[in-house]
C-alpha positions as CSV (number, residue, x, y, z in Angstrom):
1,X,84.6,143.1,69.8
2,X,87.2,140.7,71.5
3,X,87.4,142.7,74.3
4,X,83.7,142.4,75.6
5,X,82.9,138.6,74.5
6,X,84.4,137.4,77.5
7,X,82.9,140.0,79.8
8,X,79.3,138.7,78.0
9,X,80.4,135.4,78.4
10,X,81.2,135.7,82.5
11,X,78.1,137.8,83.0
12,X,76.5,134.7,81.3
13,X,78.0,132.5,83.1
14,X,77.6,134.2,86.7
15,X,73.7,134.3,85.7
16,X,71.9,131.9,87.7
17,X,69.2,129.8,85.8
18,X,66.1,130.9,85.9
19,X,63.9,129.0,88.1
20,X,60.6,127.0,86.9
21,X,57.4,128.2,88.0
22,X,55.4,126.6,90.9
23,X,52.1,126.4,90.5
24,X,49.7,128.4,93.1
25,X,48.5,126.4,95.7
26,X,44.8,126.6,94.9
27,X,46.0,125.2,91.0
28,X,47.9,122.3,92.8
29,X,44.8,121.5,95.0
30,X,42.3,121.9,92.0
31,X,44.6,119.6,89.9
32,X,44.7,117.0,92.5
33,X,41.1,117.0,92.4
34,X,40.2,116.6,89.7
35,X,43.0,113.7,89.3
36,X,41.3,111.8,92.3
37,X,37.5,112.3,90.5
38,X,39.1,110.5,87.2
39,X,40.2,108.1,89.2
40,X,37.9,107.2,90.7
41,X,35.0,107.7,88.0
42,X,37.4,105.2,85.8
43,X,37.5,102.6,88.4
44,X,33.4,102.5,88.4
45,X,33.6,102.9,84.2
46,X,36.3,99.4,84.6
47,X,34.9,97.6,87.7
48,X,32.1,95.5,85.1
49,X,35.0,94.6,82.8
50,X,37.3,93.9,85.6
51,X,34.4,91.7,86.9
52,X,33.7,90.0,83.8
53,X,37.2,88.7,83.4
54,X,37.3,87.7,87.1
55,X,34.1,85.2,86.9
56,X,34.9,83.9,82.7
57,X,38.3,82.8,84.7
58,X,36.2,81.4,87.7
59,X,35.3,77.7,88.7
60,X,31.5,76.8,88.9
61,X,32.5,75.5,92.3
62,X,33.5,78.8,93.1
63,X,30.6,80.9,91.5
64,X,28.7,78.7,93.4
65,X,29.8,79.6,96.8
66,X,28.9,82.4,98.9
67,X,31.9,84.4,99.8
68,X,32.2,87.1,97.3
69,X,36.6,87.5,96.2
70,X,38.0,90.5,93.9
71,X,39.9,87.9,92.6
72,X,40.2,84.2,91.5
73,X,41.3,81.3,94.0
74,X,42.8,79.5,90.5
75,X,42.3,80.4,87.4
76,X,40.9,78.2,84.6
77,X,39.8,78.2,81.5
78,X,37.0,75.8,81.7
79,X,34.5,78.2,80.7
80,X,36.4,79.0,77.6
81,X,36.5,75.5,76.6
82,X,33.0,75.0,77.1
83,X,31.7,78.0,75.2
84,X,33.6,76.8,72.2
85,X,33.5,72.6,72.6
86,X,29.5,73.2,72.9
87,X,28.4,75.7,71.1
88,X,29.7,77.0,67.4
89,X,31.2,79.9,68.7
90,X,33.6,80.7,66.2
91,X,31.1,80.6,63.0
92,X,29.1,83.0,65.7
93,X,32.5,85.0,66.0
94,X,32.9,84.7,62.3
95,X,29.6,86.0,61.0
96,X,29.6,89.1,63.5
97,X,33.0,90.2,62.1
98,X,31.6,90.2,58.5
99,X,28.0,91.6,59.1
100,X,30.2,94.2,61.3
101,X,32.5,95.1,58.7
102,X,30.6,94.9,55.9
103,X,28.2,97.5,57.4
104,X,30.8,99.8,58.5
105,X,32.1,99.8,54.9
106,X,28.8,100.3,53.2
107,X,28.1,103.3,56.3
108,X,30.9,105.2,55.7
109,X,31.2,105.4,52.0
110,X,27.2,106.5,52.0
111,X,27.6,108.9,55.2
112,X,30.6,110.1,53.5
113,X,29.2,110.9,50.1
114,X,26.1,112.2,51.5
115,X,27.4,114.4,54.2
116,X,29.5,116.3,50.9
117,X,26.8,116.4,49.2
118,X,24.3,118.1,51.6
119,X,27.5,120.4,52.7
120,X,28.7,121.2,49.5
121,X,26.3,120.8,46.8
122,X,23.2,122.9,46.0
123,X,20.2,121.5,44.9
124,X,16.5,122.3,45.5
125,X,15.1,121.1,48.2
126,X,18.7,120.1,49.9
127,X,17.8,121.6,53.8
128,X,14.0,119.9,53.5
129,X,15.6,116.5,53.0
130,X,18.9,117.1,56.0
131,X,15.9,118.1,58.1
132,X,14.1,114.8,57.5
133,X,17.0,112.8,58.1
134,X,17.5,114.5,61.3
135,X,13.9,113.9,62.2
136,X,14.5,110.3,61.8
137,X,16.4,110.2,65.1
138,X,13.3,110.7,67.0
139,X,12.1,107.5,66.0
140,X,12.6,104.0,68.5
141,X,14.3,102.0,66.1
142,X,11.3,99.2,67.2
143,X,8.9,101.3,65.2
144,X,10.5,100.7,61.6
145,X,11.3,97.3,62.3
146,X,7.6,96.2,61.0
147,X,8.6,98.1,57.8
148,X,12.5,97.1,57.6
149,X,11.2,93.2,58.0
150,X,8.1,93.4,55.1
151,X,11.0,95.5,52.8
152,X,14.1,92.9,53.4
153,X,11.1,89.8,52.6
154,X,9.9,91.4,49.8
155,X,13.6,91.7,48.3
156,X,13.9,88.3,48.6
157,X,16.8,88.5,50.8
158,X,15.7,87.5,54.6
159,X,17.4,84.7,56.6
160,X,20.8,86.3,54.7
161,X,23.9,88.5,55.7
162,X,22.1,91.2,53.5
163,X,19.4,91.3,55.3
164,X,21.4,92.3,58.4
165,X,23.8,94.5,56.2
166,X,21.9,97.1,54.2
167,X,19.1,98.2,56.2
168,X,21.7,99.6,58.4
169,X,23.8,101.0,55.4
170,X,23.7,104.7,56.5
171,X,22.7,106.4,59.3
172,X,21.0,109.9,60.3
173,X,24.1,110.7,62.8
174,X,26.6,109.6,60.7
175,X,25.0,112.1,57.8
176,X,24.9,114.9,60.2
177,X,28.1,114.4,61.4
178,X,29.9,114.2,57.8
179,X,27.9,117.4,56.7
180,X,29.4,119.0,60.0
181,X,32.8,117.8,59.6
182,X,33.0,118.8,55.4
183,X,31.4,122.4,56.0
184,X,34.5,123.2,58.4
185,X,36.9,122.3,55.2
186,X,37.7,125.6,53.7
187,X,35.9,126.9,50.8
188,X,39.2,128.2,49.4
189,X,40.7,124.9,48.8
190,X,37.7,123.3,46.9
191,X,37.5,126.2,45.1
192,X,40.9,126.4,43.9
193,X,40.1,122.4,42.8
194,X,37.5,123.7,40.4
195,X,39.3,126.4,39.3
196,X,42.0,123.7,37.9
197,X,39.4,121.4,36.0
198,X,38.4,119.2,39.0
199,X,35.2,117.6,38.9
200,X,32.8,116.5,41.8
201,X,34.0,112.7,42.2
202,X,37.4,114.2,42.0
203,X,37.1,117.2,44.1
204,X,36.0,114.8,47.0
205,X,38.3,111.7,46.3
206,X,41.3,113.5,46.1
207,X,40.6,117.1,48.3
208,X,37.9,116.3,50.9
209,X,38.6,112.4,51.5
210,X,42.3,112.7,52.2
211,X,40.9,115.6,54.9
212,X,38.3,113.6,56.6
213,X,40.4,110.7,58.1
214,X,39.6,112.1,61.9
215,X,35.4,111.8,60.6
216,X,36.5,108.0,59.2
217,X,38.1,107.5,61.9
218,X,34.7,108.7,64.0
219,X,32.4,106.9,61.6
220,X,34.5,103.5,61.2
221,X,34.6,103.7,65.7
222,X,30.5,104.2,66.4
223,X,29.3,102.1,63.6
224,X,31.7,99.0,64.2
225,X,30.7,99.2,68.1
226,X,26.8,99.6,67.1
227,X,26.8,96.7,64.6
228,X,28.7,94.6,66.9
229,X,26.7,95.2,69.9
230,X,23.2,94.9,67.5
231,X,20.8,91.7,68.7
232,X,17.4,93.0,68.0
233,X,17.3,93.0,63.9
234,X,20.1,90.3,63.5
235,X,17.5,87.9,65.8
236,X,14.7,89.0,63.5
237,X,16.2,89.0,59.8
238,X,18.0,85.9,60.7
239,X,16.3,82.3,60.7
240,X,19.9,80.1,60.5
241,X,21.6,79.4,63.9
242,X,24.7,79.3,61.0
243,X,24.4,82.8,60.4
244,X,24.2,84.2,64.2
245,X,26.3,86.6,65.4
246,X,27.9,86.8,68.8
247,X,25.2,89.0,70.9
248,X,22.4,86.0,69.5
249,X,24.6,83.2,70.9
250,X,24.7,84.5,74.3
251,X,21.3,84.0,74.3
252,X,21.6,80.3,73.9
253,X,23.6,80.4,77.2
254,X,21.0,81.3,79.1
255,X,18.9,78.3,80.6
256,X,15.5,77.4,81.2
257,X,16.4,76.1,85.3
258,X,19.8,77.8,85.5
259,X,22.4,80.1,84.0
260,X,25.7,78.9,84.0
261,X,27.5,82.6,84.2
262,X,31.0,81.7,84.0
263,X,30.3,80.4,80.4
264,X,28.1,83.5,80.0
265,X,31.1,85.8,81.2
266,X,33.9,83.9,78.8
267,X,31.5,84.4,75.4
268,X,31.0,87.8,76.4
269,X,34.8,88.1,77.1
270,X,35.2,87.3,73.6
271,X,32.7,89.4,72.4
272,X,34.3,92.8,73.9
273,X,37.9,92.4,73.1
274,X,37.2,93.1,69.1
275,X,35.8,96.7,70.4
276,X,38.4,96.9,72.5
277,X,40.7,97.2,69.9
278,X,39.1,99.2,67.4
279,X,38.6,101.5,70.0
280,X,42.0,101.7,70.8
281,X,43.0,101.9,67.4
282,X,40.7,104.4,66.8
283,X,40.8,106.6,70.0
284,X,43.5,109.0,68.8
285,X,40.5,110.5,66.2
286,X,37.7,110.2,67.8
287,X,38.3,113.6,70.0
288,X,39.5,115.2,67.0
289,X,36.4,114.1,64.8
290,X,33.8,115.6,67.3
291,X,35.9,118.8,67.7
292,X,36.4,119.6,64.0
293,X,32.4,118.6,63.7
294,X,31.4,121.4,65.7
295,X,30.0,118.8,68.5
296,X,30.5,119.3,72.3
């Protein structure tokens, strides 16, 4: 045994590593391809962002002129000021983040506990009522607005937050996609729930919730962004310039003789950089929702 340990250990030694792989030149080629089309398909995806924060940091002076630059001469905040000396853009700011997260809240707890139900609970008529909430996706959101404003008056509620907030409390893509999501969970592990005593409520707080952060994370992403971005119903169920959100006010920027862009640019500055960061908070389960959702 001590005779052949240093013969293994010379033969070992006298070895020469073994070399990484190249990649074939037509994978090489391929891969730079398809490098240089991200590129550039990003650059046109960021070019109206990138544009948006040149002119909100542009002069009027130099808006006004007629030599187009990638790029500021100065810098200034004048716009900035302007959009928040003249018009109440934080209360604008303020309302959209609590319309926004009050109805993602209210979304994703009834997209959520419908999406179980329809995926794990049978009941007559269950598939009849998924396949009329799918239907509802054909429908222009303009056509229920008649019927969404003669329901939010008759509740007493129009001209408030609410009015805003639960019409839009659960959503026919958001259902679908929970019902996708829970019917990929295995049957084996609710199962073994029930076999132990567990009831519905506790089947799906403590088994299928802790399972579905990649679906919250989905549901919390497209409904934030979609609430934020709304401008239709908050202009209509609205009747306060107190309670307008961010999309309304830009509105107001927009003269009858002229449109001063730069402070049109800065408001909408502000308005993106919330979605920018629940996006990026969010981005690491969004792929992951849509995968384990069965959607490609």
């Amino acid at each position: 045994m001590t005779a052949t340990t240093p013969t293994l250990a010379v033969a070992n030694a006298a070895t020469p590593p073994a070399r990484p792989r190249r990649r074939p030149r037509g994978s090489r080629v391929s891969y730079a391809l398809r490098l240089v089309a991200a590129i550039a398909v990003s650059i046109v995806l960021l070019f109206p962002l990138y544009w948006m924060v040149v002119v909100a940091f542009s002069s009027k002076q130099e808006l006004l002129s007629r030599e187009l630059r990638l790029w500021p001469r100065e810098f200034t905040i004048a716009n900035f000021t302007k959009v928040f000396d003249t018009f109440p853009t934080v209360t604008w700011f303020g309302n959209s983040v609590v319309v926004a997260v009050f109805v993602t809240a209210l979304t994703v707890v009834v997209n959520l506990l419908a999406g179980y139900a329809f995926a794990r609970l049978r009941f007559r008529g269950s598939n009849v009522l998924f396949l009329l909430a799918l239907s509802t996706l054909m429908l222009p959101v303009q056509v229920i607005m008649v019927s969404q404003f003669k329901l939010v008056t008759e509740l007493g509620i129009y001209g408030t937050y609410w009015a805003v907030i639960l019409p839009t409390a659960a959503t026919a893509f958001g259902i679908f996609l929970a019902r996708q999501f829970i019917i990929g969970i295995p049957e084996e592990i609710i199962e073994a729930a029930r076999v132990d005593g567990a009831g519905q409520f506790r089947v799906f707080a403590q088994i299928v919730l802790p399972l579905c952060k990649p679906l919250i994370a989905v549901l919390i992403l497209l409904t934030f962004l979609s609430t934020w971005n709304d401008f239709a119903w908050p202009l209509i169920a609205l009747k306060e310039s107190e309670l307008y959100t961010l999309p309304i006010g830009l509105l107001f920027l927009k003269g009858q003789y002229g449109t001063d862009y730069g402070a049109i640019m800065a408001l909408a500055l502000v308005s993106v950089l919330p979605m920018i960061i629940v996006f990026l908070v969010f981005q690491r389960y969004f792929v992951q929702g849509f995968a384990r959702s069965g959607i490609k």
